[in-house]
C-alpha positions in Angstrom: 91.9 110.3 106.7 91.9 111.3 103.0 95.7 111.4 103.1 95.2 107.4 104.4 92.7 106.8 101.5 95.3 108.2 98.8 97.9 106.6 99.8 96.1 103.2 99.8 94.9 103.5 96.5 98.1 104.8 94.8 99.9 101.6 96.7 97.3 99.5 95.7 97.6 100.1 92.0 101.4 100.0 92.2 101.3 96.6 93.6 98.7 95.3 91.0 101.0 96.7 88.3 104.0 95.3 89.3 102.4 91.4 89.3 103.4 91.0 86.1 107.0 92.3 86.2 109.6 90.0 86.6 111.3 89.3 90.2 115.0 89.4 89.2 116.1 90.5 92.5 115.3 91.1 96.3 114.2 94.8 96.5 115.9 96.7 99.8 113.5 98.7 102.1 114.9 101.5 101.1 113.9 101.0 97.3 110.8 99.9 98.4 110.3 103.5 100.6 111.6 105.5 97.6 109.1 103.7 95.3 106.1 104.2 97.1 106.7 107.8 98.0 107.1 108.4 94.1 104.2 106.4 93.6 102.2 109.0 96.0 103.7 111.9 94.2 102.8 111.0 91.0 99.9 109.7 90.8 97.6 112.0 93.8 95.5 113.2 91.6 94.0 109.7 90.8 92.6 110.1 94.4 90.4 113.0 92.9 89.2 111.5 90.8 91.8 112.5 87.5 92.8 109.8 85.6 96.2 108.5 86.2 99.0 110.6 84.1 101.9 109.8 82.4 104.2 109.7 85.0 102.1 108.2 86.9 101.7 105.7 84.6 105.3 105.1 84.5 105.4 104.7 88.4 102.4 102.0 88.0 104.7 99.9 85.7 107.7 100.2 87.2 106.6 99.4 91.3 107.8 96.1 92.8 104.6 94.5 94.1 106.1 93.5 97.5 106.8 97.0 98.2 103.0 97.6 98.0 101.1 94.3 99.3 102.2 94.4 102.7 100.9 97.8 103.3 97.5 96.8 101.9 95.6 95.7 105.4 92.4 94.7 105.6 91.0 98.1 107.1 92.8 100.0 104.0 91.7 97.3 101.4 87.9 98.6 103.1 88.7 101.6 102.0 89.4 101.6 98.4 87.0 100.5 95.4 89.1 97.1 93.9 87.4 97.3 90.6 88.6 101.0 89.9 91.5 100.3 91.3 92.2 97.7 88.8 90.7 99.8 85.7 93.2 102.1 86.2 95.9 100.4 86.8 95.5 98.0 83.5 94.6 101.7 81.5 98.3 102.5 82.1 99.3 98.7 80.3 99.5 96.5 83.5 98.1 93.2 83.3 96.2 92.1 86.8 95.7 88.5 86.9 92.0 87.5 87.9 91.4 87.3 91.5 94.9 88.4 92.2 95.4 88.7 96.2 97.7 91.6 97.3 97.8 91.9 101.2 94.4 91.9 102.6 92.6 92.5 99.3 91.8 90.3 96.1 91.4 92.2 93.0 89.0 91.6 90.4 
């Protein structure tokens, strides 16, 4: 369950992250599944409660946001605390537009 809850999160603030970055191209499932498992890696700790490092950071930026929003369900968006969410993903320099909806959930 805690493995569910991490993973959630550290998709959630990729896919907030990456609203702002420009769609040049169709991303391939296989980008996508890379991205998010490097998403996961780096940035774990955020589930404890660390703030998000570096690399993590880096990982926030870089995501492509339809690689996380269809993964964000309503049950998983239940899970997760939006506003903190959102805090730490603009703390590593991502811009989240107001009420920006990402799968099931719409960030404040």
């Amino acid at each position: 369950m805690m493995m569910k809850i991490s993973s959630v999160v550290l998709v959630v603030m990729v896919a907030l992250l990456v609203v702002t970055a420009p769609m040049v191209k169709a991303v391939t499932t296989n980008q996508c599944k890379n991205e998010r498992t490097q998403l996961v890696n780096e940035c774990r700790p955020v589930i404890f409660g660390q703030d998000p490092s570096n690399n993590c950071c880096q990982r926030v930026r870089v995501i492509h946001v339809e690689c996380i929003c269809p993964y964000l369900t309503p049950k998983f968006a239940n899970l997760i605390n939006l506003a903190r969410t959102a805090k730490q993903i603009r703390s590593c320099g991502r811009n989240i537009p107001h009420n920006f909806k990402c799968g099931s959930a719409t960030f404040p």
